[in-house]
matplotlib code that plots the C-alpha trace (Angstrom):
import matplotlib.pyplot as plt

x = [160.9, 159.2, 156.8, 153.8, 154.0, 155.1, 151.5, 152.0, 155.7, 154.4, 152.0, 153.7, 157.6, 160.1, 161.4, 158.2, 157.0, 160.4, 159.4, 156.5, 158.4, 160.3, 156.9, 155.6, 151.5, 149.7, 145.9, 143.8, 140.6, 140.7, 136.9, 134.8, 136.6, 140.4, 140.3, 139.7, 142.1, 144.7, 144.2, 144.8, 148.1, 148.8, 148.6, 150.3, 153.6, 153.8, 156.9, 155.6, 152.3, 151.2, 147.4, 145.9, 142.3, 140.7, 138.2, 138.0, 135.5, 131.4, 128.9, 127.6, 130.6, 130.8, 128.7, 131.4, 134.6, 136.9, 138.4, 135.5, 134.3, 132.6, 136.3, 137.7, 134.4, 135.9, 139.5, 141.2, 141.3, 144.6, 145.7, 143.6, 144.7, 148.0, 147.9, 146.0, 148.9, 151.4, 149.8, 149.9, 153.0, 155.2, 158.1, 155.8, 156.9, 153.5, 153.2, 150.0, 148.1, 145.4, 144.5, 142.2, 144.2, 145.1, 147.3, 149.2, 149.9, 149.7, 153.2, 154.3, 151.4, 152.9, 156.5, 158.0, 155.0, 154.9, 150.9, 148.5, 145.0, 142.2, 139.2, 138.2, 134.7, 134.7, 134.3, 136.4, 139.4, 138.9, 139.2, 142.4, 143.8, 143.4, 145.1, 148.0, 148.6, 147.7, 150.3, 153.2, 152.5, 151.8, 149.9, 146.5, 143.7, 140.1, 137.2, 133.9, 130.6, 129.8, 127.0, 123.8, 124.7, 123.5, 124.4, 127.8, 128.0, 127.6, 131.0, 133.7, 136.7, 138.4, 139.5, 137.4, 136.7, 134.9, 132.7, 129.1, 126.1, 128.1, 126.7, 130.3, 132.2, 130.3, 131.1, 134.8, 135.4, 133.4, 135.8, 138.7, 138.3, 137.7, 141.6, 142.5, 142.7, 141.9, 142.3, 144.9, 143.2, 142.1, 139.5, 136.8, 133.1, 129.4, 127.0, 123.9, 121.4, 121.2, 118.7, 121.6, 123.4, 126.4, 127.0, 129.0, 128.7, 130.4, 130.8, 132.1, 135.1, 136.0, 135.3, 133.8, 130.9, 129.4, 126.7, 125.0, 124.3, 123.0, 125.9, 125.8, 129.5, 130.2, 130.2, 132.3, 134.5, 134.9, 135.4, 138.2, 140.0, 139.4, 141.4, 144.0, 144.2, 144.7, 147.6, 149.3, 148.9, 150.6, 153.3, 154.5, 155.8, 153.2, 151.4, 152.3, 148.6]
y = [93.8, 96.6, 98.0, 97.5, 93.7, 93.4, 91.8, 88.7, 88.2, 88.1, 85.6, 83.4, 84.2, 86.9, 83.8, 82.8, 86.3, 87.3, 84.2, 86.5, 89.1, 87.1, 86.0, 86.6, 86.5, 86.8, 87.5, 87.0, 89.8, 92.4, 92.6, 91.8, 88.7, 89.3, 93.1, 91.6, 88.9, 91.0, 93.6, 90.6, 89.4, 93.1, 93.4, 90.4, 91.4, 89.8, 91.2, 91.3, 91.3, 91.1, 91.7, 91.4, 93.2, 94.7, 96.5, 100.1, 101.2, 101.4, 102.8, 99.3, 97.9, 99.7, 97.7, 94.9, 95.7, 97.4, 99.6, 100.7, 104.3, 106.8, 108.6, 105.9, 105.5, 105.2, 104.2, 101.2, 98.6, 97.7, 101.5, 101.9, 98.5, 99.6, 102.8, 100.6, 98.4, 100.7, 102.5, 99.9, 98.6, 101.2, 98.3, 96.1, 95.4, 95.5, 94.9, 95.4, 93.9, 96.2, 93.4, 90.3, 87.5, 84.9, 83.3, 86.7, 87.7, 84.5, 83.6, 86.6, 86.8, 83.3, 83.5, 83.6, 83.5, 81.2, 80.7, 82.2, 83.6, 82.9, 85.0, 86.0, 84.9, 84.1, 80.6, 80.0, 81.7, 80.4, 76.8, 77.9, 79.7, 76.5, 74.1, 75.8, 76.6, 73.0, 71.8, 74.0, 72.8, 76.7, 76.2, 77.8, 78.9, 79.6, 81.4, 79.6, 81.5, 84.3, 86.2, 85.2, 83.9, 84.8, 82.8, 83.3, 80.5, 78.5, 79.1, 76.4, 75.5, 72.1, 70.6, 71.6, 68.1, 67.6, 70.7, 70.3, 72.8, 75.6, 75.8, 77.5, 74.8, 72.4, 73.9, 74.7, 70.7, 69.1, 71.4, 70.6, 66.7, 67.1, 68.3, 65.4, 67.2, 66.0, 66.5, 68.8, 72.7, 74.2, 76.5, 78.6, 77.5, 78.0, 75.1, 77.8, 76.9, 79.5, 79.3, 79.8, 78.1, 79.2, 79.4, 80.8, 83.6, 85.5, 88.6, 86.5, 85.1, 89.0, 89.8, 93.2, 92.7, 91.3, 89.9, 91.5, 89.5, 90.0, 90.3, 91.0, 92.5, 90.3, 87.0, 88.3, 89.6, 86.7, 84.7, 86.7, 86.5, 82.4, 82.7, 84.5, 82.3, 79.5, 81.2, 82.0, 78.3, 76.9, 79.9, 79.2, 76.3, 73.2, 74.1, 77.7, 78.7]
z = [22.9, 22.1, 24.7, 22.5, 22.8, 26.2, 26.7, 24.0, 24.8, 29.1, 27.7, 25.2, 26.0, 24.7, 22.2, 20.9, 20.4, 18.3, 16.3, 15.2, 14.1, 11.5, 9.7, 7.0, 6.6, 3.1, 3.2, 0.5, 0.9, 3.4, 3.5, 6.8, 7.5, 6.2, 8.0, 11.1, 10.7, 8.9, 12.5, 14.8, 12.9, 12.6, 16.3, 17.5, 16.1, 12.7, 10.6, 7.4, 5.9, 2.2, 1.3, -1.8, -2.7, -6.1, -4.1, -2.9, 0.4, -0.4, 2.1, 2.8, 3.9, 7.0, 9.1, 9.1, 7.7, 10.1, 7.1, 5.9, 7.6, 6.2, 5.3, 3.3, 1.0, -2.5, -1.8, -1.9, 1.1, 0.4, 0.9, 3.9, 5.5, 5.0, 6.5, 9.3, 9.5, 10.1, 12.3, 14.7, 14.4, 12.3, 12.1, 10.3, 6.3, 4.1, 0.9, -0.9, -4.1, -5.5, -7.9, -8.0, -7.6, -10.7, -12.7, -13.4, -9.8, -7.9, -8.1, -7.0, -3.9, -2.7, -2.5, 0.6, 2.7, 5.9, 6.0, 3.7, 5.3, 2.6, 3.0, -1.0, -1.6, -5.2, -5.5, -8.5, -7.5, -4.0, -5.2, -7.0, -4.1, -2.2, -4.6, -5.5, -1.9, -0.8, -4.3, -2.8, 0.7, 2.1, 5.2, 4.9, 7.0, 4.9, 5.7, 4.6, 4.6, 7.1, 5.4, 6.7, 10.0, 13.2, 15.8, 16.6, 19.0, 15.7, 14.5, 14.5, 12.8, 11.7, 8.1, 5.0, 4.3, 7.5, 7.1, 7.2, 6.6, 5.1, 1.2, 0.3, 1.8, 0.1, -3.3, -2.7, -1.0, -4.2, -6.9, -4.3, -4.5, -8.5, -8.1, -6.7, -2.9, 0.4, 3.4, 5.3, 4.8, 7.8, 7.7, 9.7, 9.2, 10.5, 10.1, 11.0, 8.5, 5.8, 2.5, -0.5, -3.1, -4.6, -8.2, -10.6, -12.4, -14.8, -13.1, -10.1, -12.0, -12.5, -9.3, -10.2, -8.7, -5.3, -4.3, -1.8, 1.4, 4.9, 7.7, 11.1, 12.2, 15.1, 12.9, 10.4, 13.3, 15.1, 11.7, 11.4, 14.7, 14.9, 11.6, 13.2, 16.2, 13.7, 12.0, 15.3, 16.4, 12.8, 13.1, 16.6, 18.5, 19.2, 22.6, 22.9, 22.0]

ax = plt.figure().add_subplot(projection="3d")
ax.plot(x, y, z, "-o")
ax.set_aspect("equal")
plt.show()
């Protein structure tokens, strides 16, 4: 075992912490909530990890998105994530997707992975994220709304269909159960009481353009790293987290 994780595999055994090395961990959005969870599986020894992201580095993503500096303004997060990635764990197989995901790339995205880490914001591709994963029975862990939150102590996590409070959720479990899906998706959700409804719009579907939304940096982090926890718990043995 590699010095590096001597901590995890002291915690959670030598065995269990090899286990980690032979995953393989897609995240969808490496934003404020995927770059947080993509630096906690990065740093808990996962083997191989495959991110997906259209979007490069903007000024007003560095008050919550670990990427995001005033150095990487303009390039891609999937580039910068990478470079991330490797840095901390040099063994570590990633594979990026400088693309928004659909129908063209999905496929691809999907294969092989042992649990899929959701944290895109566009509703439509969101919902379709969710059922085809949920279809091909890839474990999946979601992120559900972290703009406009304040109270971390709000945050909690539990199936999608028992979510409550969280305007995305309520949108992605209504299109969800128009699909014919219940429960069985675990996600990461805050029922803080925010004034916003989701809807669709056409430059949403592209996912060109954002919406721009109040965040403070410790919810989206701690969005993030309850997601990872999550992932760790599904790739492991019951009980060892």
């Amino acid at each position: 075992m590699k010095e590096q994780f001597q901590r995890i595999a002291a915690l959670i055994g030598e065995e269990n912490a090899s286990i980690l090395q032979h995953k393989c961990v897609a995240i969808a959005g490496v934003g404020a909530v995927g770059g947080f969870a993509c630096e906690m599986i990065a740093r808990s020894g996962i083997g191989r990890i495959r991110i997906a992201d259209f979007d490069v580095y903007e000024e007003s993503n560095i008050n919550r998105q670990i990427g995001a500096l005033h150095s990487t303004i303009g390039r891609k997060k999937v580039d910068v994530m990478k470079e991330r990635i490797l840095d901390i764990n040099p063994d570590c197989i990633v594979e990026t997707l400088p693309e928004f995901i659909d129908a063209s790339n999905i496929d691809a995205f999907l294969s092989n992975v042992d649990i899929l880490l959701d944290c895109i914001d566009s509703v439509s591709a969101k919902a379709e994220l969710l059922r085809i994963s949920y279809e091909r029975s890839i474990p999946v862990i979601s992120s559900m709304g972290a703009a406009l939150r304040k109270h971390s102590d709000e945050i909690r996590t539990g199936d999608i269909m028992d979510t409550f409070g969280c305007p995305l959720a309520k949108e992605i479990r209504s299109r969800l159960r128009k699909m014919g899906i219940g429960r069985g998706i675990e996600c990461v959700f805050s029922p803080e009481k925010v004034e916003f409804t989701y809807r669709e719009t056409e430059t949403e579907v592209t996912g060109r353009k954002h919406l721009i939304l109040g965040s403070m940096p410790y919810v989206t982090a701690i969005f993030g790293e309850k997601i990872a926890e999550l992932a760790l718990r599904k790739l492991l043995p019951e009980e060892v987290i």
